[in-house]
C-alpha positions in Angstrom: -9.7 15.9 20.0 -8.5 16.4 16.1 -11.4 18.5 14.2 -11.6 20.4 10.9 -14.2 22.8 10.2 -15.8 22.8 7.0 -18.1 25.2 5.2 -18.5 27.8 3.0 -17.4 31.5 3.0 -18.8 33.0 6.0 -20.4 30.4 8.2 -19.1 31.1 10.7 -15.7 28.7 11.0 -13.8 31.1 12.3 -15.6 32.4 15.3 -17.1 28.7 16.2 -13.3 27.7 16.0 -12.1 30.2 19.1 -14.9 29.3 20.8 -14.1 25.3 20.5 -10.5 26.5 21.6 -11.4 27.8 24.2 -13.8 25.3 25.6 -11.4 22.6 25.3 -8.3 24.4 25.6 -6.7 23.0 22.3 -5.1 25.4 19.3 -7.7 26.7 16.6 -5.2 26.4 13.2 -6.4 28.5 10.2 -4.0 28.0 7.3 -4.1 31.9 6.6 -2.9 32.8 9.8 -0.3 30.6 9.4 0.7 31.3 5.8 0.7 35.6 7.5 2.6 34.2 10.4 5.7 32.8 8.2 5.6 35.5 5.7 6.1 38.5 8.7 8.7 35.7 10.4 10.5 35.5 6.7 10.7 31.6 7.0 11.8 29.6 3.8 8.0 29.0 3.0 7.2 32.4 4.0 8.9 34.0 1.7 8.0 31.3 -0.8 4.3 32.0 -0.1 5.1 35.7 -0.4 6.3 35.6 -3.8 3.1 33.8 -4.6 0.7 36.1 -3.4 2.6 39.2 -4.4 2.2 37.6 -8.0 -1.8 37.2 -7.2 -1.6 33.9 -7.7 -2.7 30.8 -5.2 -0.4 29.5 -2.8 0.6 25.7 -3.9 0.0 22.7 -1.7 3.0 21.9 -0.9 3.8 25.2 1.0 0.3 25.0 2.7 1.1 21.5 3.4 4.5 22.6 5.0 3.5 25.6 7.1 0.8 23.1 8.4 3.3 20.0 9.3 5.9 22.7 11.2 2.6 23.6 13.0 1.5 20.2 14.1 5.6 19.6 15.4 4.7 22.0 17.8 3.9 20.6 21.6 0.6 22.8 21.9 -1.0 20.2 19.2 0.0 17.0 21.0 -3.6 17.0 23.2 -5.5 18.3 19.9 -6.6 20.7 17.6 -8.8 22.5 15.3 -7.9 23.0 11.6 -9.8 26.3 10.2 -11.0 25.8 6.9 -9.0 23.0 5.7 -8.1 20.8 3.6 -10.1 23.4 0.6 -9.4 20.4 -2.3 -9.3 16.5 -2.6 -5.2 16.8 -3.4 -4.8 18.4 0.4 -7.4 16.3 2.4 -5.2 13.1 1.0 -2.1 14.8 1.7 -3.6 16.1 5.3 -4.5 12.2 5.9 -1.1 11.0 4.8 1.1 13.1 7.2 -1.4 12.5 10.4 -1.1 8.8 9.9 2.8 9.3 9.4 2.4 11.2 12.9 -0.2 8.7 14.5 -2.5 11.2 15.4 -6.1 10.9 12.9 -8.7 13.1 12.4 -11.4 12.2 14.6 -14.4 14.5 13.1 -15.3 17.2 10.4 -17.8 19.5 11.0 -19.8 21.1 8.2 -21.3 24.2 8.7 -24.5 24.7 6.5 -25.7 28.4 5.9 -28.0 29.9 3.0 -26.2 31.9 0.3 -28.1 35.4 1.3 -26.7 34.6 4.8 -23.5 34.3 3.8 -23.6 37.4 1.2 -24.5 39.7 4.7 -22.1 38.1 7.1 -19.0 38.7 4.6 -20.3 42.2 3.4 -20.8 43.2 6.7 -17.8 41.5 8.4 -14.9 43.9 10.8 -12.0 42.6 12.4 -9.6 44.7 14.9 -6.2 45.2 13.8 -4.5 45.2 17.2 -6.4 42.6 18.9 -8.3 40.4 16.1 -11.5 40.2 17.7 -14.3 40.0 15.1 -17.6 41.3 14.4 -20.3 41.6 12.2 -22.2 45.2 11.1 -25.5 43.0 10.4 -25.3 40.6 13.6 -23.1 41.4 16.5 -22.0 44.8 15.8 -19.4 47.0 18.2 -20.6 49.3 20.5 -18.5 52.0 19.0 -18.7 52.2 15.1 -15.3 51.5 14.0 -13.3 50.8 17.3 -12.8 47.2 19.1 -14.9 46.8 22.3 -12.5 45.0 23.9 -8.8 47.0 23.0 -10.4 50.3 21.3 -8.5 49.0 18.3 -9.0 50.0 14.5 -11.9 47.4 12.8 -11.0 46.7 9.1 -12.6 45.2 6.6 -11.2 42.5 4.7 -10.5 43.6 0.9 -11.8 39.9 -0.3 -15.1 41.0 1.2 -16.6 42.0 -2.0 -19.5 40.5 -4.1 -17.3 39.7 -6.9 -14.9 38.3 -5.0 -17.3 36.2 -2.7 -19.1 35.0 -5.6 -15.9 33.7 -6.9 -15.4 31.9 -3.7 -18.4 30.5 -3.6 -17.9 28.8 -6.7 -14.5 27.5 -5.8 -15.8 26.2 -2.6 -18.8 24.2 -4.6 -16.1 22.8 -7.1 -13.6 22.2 -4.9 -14.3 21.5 -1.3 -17.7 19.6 -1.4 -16.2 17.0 -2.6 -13.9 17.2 0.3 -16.9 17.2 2.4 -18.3 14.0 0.3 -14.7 12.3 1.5 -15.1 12.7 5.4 -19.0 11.3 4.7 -18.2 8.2 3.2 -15.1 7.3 5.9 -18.0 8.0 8.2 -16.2 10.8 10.0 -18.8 13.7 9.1 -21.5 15.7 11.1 -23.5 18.6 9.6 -24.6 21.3 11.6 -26.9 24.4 10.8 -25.1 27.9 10.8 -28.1 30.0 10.8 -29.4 31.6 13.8 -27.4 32.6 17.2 -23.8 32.3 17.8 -24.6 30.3 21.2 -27.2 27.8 19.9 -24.9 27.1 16.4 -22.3 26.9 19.3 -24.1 24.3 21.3 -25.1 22.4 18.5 -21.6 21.8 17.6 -20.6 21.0 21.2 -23.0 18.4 21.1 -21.6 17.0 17.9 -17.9 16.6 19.8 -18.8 15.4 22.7 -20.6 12.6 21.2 -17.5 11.7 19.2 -15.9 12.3 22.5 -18.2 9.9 24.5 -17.4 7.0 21.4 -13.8 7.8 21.6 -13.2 7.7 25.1 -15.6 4.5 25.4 -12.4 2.7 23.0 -9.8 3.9 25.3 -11.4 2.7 28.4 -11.8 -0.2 26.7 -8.1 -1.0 25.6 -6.9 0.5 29.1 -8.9 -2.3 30.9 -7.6 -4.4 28.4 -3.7 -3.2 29.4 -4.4 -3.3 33.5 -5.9 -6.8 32.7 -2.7 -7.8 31.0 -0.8 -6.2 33.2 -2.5 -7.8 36.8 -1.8 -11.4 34.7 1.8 -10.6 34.7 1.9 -9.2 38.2 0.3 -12.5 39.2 2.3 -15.0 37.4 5.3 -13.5 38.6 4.2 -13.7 42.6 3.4 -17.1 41.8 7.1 -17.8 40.4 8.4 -16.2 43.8 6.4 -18.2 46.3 7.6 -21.3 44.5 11.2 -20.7 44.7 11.7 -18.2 48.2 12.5 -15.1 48.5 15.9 -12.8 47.4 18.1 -15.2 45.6 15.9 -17.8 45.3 13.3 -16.4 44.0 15.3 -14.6 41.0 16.6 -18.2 40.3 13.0 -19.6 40.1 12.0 -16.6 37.9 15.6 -17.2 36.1 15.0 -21.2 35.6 12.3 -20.7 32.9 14.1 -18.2 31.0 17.4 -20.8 31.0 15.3 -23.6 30.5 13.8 -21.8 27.5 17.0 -21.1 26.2 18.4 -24.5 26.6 15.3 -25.6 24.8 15.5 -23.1 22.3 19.2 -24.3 21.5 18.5 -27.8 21.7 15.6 -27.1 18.5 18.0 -24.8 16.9 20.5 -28.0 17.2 18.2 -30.6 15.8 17.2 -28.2 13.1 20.8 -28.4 11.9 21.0 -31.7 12.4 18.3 -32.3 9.8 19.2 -30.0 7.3 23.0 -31.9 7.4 20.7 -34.9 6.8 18.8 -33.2 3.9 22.2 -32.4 2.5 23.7 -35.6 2.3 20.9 -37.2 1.5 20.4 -34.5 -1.3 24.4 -35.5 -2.1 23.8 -39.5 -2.3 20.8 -39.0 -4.9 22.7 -36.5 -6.9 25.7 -39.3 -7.2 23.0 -41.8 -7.5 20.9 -39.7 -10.5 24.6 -39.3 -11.8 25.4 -43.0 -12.3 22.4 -44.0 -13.8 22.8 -41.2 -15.9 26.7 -42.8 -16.6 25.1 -46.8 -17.0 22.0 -45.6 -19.1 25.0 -43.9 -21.6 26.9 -47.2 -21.6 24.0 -49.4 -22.3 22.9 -47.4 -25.1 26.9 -47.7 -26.5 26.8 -50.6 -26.4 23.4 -51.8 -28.1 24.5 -49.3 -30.8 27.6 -51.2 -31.5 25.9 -54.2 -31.1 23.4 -52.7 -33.6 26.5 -51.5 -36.0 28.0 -55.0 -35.9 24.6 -56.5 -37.0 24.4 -54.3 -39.5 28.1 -55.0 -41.0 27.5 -58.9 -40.7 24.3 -58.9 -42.6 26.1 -56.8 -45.2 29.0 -59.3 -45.5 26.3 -61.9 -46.2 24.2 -61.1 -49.0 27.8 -59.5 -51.0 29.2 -63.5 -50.7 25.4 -64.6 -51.7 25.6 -62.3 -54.9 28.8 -63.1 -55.9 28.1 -67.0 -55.6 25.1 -66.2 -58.0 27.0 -64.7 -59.8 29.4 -67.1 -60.3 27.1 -69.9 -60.7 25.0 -68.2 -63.6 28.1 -68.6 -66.3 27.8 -72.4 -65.5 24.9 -73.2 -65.6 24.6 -71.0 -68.7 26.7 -73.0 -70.2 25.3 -76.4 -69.3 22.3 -75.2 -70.9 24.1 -74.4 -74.5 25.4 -77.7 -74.3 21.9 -79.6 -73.4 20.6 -77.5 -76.4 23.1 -78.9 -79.1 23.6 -82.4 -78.1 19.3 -82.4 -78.8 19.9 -80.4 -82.1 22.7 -82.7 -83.0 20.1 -85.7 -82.0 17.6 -84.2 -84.3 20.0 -84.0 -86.8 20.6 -87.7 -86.7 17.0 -88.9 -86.4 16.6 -86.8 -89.7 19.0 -88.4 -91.6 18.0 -92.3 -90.3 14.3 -91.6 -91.7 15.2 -90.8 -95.4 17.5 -94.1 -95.3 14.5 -95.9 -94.1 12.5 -95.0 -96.8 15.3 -96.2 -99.3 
């Protein structure tokens, strides 16, 4: 089972989260713990984080993001876990989904933790945790025995020095801007269950048992499922493969029979592979022929417009030739009759001429 508690300052993840852990025996994860862990061991991202926090400033994604994914390498995580107050921003729960679906292993519910803000302000004020042991507890709620001093070890209690209202109102505000909308994420992919974190440890406790067990009962009903699927699949096989040995005997026989179809399938399998070459040769030379084919017509088409051009050009150059030898033979022939016509013209003046001259001789 993969869960991540959500909530804000001081509902109680924490202590819910041990007690999940130890019902169903799977590591609780708080990103604080780890990012304390590294720093002590002096890893690369522990000393990475260090430098951040020694500048007061907010440890970056990416190193939360790494000191998580070295976590989930781990063996302990393979069966589940329970991530403590995380992913705190949109950027991480994208980053958080991206790496479990890189390792195949989801998230399979997020649990929000509802509590009232005056709630919150007297768990956090009044909030002691051992140094040698870290068992917690609450001056307001479930206070030690012994003021001070760990029922369990006789360790130191400490208060945390974020446990201030200045500092918890800050938080508070960063939780409402940053991580509801987290919260909003895990509701709409249908993955979300909201519990009430006001009243006894046990009954906020039972509530959220109830919670996982129903997303237990839902997830368990799929795997049954695709397990009866498998043995289905699987007593198919077992079947079909009895039958094959009946059929051909027993020993030698019988691996032969069970060999046949595999050979046969092969043979088969070269014989399409054969006539699939076969047709793409075809295709080829087929392609071939209509390429040569396209090519030729190409090659007449070219030499029957050559040689209507020329026929064209020789038309051209005959008609030419004719109407020069037509205007020259005009040409010649206008001097001629030209002349013919001067001489038409005097032989009538001369003939006038004449007449003229016989009339006055009449008169006489």
């Amino acid at each position: 089972m993969r869960l991540v508690l959500l909530g804000a300052p001081g509902c109680g993840k924490g202590t819910q989260g041990q007690l999940l852990a130890e019902q169903y025996r799977i590591p609780e994860i708080s990103t604080g713990d780890l990012l304390r862990k590294a720093v002590a061991a002096g890893t690369p991202l522990g000393k990475a984080a260090k430098a951040v926090m020694d500048a007061g400033k907010l440890v970056s994604d990416e190193i939360v993001m790494g000191v998580i994914r070295e976590r989930m390498q781990q063996p302990d995580t393979r069966q589940g876990f329970i991530l403590d107050g995380f992913p705190r921003n949109l950027a991480q729960a994208e980053q958080l989904d991206e790496l479990f679906e890189e390792l195949g292993r989801p998230i399979d519910l997020a649990v929000l933790i509802e509590v009232e803000v005056d709630s919150i302000l007297q768990r956090l004020l009044g909030r002691r945790t051992c140094v040698s042991c870290g068992a917690s507890y609450n001056m307001f709620y479930a206070p030690p025995r012994m003021d001070d001093s760990c029922d369990e070890c006789g360790g130191r209690l400490k208060r945390r020095s974020d446990d201030n209202e200045e500092t918890i109102g800050n938080r508070l505000r960063i939780y409402e801007t940053q991580t509801l909308p987290v919260v909003e994420r895990y509701r709409e992919q249908g993955r979300l269950r909201v519990i009430q974190g006001s009243g006894e440890i046990q009954d906020v406790f039972r509530a959220l048992s109830k919670a996982v067990e129903e997303v237990r009962a839902t997830l368990g009903s799929r795997d049954r499922s695709a397990a009866i699927r498998r043995a289905v699949a699987r007593k198919q096989n077992t079947a079909r493969g009895g039958s094959a040995a009946k059929a051909g005997g027993s020993g030698k026989a019988a691996k032969k029979a069970a060999a046949a179809p595999a050979a046969g399938k092969k043979k088969a399998a070269k014989k399409k592979v054969q006539a699939k070459k076969k047709v793409q040769a075809k295709k080829k030379t087929a392609g071939k022929k209509a390429a040569v084919s396209r090519k030729k017509a190409v090659a007449g088409k070219k030499v029957a417009k050559k040689k209507i051009t020329k026929k064209k050009v020789s038309a051209k150059k005959v008609a030419k030739k004719k109407t020069v030898t037509k205007r020259k033979a005009t040409a010649r022939k206008a001097p001629v009759k030209k002349k013919a016509a001067s001489k038409k013209k005097a032989a009538k003046k001369a003939a006038r001429k004449k007449a003229a001259k016989k009339k006055p001789a009449r008169k006489r």
